[in-house]
C-alpha positions as a printed NumPy array, in Angstrom:
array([[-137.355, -208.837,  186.328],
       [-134.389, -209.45 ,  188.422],
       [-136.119, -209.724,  191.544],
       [-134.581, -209.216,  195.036],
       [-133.853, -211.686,  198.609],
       [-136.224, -211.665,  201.48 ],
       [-134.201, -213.067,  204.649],
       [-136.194, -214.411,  207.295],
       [-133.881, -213.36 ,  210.948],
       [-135.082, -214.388,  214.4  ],
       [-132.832, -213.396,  217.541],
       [-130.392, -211.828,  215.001],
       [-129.899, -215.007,  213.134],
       [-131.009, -215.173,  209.912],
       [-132.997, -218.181,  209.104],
       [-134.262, -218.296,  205.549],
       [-133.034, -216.812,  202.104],
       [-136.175, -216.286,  199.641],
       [-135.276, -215.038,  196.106],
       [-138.127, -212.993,  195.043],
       [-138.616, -213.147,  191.126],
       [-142.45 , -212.445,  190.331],
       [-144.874, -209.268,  189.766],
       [-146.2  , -209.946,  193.337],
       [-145.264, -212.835,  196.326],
       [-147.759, -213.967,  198.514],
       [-146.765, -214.076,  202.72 ],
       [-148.908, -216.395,  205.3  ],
       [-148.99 , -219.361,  207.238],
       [-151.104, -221.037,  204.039],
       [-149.582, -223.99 ,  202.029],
       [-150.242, -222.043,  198.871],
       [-148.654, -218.825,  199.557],
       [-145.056, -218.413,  197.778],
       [-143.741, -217.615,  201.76 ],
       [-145.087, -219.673,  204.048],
       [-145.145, -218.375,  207.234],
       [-145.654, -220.503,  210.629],
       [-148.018, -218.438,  212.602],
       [-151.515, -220.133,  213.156],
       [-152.344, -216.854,  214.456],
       [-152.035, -214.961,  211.127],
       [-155.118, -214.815,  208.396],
       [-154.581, -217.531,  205.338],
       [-152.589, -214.357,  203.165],
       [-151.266, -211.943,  205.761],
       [-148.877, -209.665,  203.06 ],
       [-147.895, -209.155,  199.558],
       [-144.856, -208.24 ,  198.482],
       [-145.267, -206.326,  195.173],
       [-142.449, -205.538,  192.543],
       [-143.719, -202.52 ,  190.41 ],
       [-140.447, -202.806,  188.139],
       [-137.099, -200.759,  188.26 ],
       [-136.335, -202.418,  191.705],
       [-139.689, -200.309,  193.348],
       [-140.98 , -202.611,  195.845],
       [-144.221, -202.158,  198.027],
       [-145.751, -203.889,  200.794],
       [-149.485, -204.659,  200.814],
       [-151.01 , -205.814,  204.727],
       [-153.884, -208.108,  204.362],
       [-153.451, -207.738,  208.653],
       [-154.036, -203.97 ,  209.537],
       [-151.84 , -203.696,  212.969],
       [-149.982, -206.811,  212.268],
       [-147.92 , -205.663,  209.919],
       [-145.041, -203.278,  210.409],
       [-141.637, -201.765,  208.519],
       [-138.757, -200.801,  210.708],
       [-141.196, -200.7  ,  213.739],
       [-144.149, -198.688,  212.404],
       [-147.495, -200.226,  212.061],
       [-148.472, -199.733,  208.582],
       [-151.05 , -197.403,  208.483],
       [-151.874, -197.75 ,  205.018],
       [-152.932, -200.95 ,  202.374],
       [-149.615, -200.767,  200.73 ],
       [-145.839, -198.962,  201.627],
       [-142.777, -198.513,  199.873],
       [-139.777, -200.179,  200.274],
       [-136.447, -199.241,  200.263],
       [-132.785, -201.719,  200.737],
       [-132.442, -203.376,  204.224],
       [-135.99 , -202.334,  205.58 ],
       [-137.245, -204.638,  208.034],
       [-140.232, -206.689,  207.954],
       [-142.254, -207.75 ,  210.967],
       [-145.523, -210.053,  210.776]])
């Protein structure tokens, strides 16, 4: 599995580099979530991050409506996820 980078940006800047190397990455404000997130307003988990193998990535919301890719609200438990999309939680 050769993983891929999650970078963190606020304002434009980016902020934080993540390598992501397992079958699935847990995203939250939690200490034991792999990306810790520091929003006391999010649920323990608030996303997954899910490699299904030959760089196919999905997105799983734990946070209905406070999850969204390239500006849509996902609608859905999971989405796919293709080069450069952009996170928001």
């Amino acid at each position: 599995m050769s993983g891929c980078d999650l970078v963190f940006r606020q304002k434009g800047r980016d902020l934080i580099h993540f390598h992501v190397d397992r079958a699935e990455t847990c995203l939250g404000p939690h200490p034991t979530n792999d990306v810790i997130i520091p929003e006391p307003n999010l649920p323990d988990v608030a996303a997954g991050l899910v490699d299904r193998g030959n760089h196919r990535y999905f997105l799983r919301s734990l946070t209905h409506e406070l999850v969204s890719v390239n500006g849509k609200v996902i609608e859905d438990d999971e989405i796919s996820l293709i080069h450069d999309d952009e996170i928001s939680i």
